[in-house]
N, C-alpha and C positions, 0 to 999 in steps of 0.2 A: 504493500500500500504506500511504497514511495511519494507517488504523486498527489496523494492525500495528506492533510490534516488528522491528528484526533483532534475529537469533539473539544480536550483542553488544550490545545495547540493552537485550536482555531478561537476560542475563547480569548484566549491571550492576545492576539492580534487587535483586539478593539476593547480589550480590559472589559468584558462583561464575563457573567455567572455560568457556569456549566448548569446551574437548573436554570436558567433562563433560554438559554437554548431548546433543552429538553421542552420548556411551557410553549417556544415558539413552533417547538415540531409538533405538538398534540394538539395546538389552534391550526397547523397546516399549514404558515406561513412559510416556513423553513425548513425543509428538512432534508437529511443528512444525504450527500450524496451516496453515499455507500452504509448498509449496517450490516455488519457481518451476522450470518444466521444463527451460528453458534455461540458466537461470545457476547452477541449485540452491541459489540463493542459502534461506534458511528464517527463515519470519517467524511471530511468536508472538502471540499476541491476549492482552492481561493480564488475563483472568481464567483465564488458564494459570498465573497464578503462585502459585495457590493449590492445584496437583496441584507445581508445584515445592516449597514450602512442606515439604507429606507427603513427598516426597522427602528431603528434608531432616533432618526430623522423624527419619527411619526412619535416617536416616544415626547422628544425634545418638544414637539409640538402641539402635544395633547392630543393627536388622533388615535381614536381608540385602535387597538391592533386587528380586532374584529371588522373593523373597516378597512384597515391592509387587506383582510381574506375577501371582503369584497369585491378590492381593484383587482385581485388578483383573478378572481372567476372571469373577471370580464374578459378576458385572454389577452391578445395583444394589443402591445401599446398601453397596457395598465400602467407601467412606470412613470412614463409620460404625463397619464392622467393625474397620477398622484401627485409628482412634483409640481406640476402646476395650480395642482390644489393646494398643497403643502404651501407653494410662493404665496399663494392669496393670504393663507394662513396666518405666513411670515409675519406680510407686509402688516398684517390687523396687527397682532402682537407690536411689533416697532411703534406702530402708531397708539398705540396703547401705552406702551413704556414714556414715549414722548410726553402723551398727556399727564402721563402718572410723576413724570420727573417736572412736571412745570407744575404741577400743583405742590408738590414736594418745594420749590423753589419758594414759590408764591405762600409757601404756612412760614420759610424759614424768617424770606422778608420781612412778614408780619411779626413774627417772634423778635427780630430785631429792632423793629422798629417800638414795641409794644415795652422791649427790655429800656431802653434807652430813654421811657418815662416812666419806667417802676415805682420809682421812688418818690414818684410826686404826691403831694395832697392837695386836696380842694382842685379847686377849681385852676385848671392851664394852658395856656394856649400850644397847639399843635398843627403844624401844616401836612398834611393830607392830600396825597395826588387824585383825580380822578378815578372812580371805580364803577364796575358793571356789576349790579345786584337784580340777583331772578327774585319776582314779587309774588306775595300773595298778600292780596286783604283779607284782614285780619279783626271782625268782629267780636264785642265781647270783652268775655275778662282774660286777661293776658296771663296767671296764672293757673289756669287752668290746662294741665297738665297733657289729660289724655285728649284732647281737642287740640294741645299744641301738636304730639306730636304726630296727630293723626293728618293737620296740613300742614307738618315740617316735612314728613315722608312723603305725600303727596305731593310736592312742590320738587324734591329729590329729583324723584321719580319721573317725573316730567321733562325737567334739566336734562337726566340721562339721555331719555328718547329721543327729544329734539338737541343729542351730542351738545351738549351744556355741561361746560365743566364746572361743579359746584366745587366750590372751597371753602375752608374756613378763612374767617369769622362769619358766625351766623347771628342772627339776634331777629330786633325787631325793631320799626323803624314809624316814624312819626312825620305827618307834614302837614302841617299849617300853612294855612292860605284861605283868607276874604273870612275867617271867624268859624272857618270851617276843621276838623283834624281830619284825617286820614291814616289809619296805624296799619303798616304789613307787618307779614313775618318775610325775612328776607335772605338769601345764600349769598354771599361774592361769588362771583364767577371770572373764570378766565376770559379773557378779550374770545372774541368769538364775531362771527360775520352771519351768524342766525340773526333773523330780524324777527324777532317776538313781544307782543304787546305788552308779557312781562318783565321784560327787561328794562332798568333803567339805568342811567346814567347819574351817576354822586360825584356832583361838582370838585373843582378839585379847592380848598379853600385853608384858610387859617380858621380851625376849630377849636370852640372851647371844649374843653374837655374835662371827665373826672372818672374818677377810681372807685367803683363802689363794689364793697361785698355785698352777694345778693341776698335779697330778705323775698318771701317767698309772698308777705301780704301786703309789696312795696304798690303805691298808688304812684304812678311816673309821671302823669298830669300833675302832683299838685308837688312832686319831688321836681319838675322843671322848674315849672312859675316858682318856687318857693330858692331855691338854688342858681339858675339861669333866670332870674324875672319875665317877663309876657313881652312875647312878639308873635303881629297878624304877620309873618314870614318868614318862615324858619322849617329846618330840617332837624328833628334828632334820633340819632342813632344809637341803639342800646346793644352794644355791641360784647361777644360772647370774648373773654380775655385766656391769650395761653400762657400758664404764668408756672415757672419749675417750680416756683415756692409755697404751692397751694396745701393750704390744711385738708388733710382728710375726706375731714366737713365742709370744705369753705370752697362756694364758689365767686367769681370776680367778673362783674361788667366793668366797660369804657359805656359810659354815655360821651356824644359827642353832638355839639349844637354849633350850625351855620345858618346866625340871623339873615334875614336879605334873601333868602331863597325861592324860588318860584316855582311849580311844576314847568314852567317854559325851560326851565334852565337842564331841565333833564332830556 
């Protein structure tokens, strides 16, 4: 059997498992070019190890193996079909990590931006670029838990569909104008070129700002006017805080108020 592999010779060549082989011969995918009758010993011819390879491939990629046995029924030119399914595959994964490392990017900014006024108390000013926040209005009372996070998920969920990248900070947001309020619950989202009627634009502005631990029967109407005094034009944002130094127990908003504000300016 010169011209042959054993089964662990042939193993060695691509650092995988001698029962992994063995599970790939009894799905069908693979099997041994030669097995001897008697000793069952199973010997592999190396240019088997380019249908190992696609094995492989399909593993790296999440395609179940059971769907290897499929391309493979289909007789020729299965390989073909594969790998070019496999590219589709690829290319989604890539574009996935992409979004996955710019949302990663976009928590760390905030972290540092967030670290860089830890320390402050009361009330401070803060400049603040430009952001896209996915909206939903938001009726009712704001502590109310299982109604939050029944259109927090909702709103999620929606983002995903229409390829909306939700990121944190998430909160909930406030806009006055002409005597009227307006309260959403709201995601940041990464820039995106979806045009949806929930998406808004948050000006880019010098914000007053403040640091508060949450109270769970806080009234945020009368914690404005009483803290930020009364303005017909104004945006605020109660904004969810990522902070390493959190108690246990203890969670942390940013409220953040832009007098002067219009819904035009969105």
């Amino acid at each position: 059997m010169k011209n042959y592999l054993t089964i662990g010779e042939f193993a060695k060549l691509r650092n995988v498992n001698v029962n992994s082989l063995l599970y790939y011969e009894r799905l069908g995918i693979l099997k041994p070019m030669y097995t001897d009758p008697k000793t069952k010993y199973r010997y592999y011819a190396p240019e088997q190890l380019s249908s190992l390879d696609i094995i492989l491939l399909c593993i790296n990629l999440d395609i179940p193996l059971k769907e290897l046995k499929k391309y493979q029924d289909e007789g020729c030119y299965w390989q073909k079909k594969m790998l070019e399914d496999g590219k589709h595959i690829a290319e989604e994964k890539i574009r996935n990590m992409q979004t996955d490392l710019k949302k990663i990017e976009y928590a760390m900014k905030c972290q540092y931006d967030q670290d860089e006024y830890a320390d402050c108390k009361g009330i401070h000013k803060r400049k603040i670029n430009q952001r896209l926040f996915i909206t939903e209005e938001y009726s009712g009372d704001l502590n109310n838990i299982a109604k939050f996070g029944r259109i927090s998920t909702g709103l999620f969920d929606y983002a995903e569909k229409r390829g909306i990248s939700a990121v944190t900070p998430t909160g909930f947001m406030f806009e006055f104008s002409g005597g009227a309020v307006t309260q959403y619950l709201f995601y940041e989202i990464l820039p995106t070129k979806t045009a949806d009627t929930k998406i808004m634009k948050i000006p880019k502005g010098i914000y007053s700002c403040m640091q508060i631990e949450f109270e769970p029967e806080m009234n945020y109407f009368e914690f404005l006017s009483k803290n930020f005094g009364a303005s017909e034009k104004r945006i605020a944002i109660v904004s969810n805080l990522i902070r390493d130094r959190l108690k246990i127990d203890s969670r942390y908003n940013e409220i953040q108020v832009l007098d002067g504000y219009s819904p035009t300016d969105s």
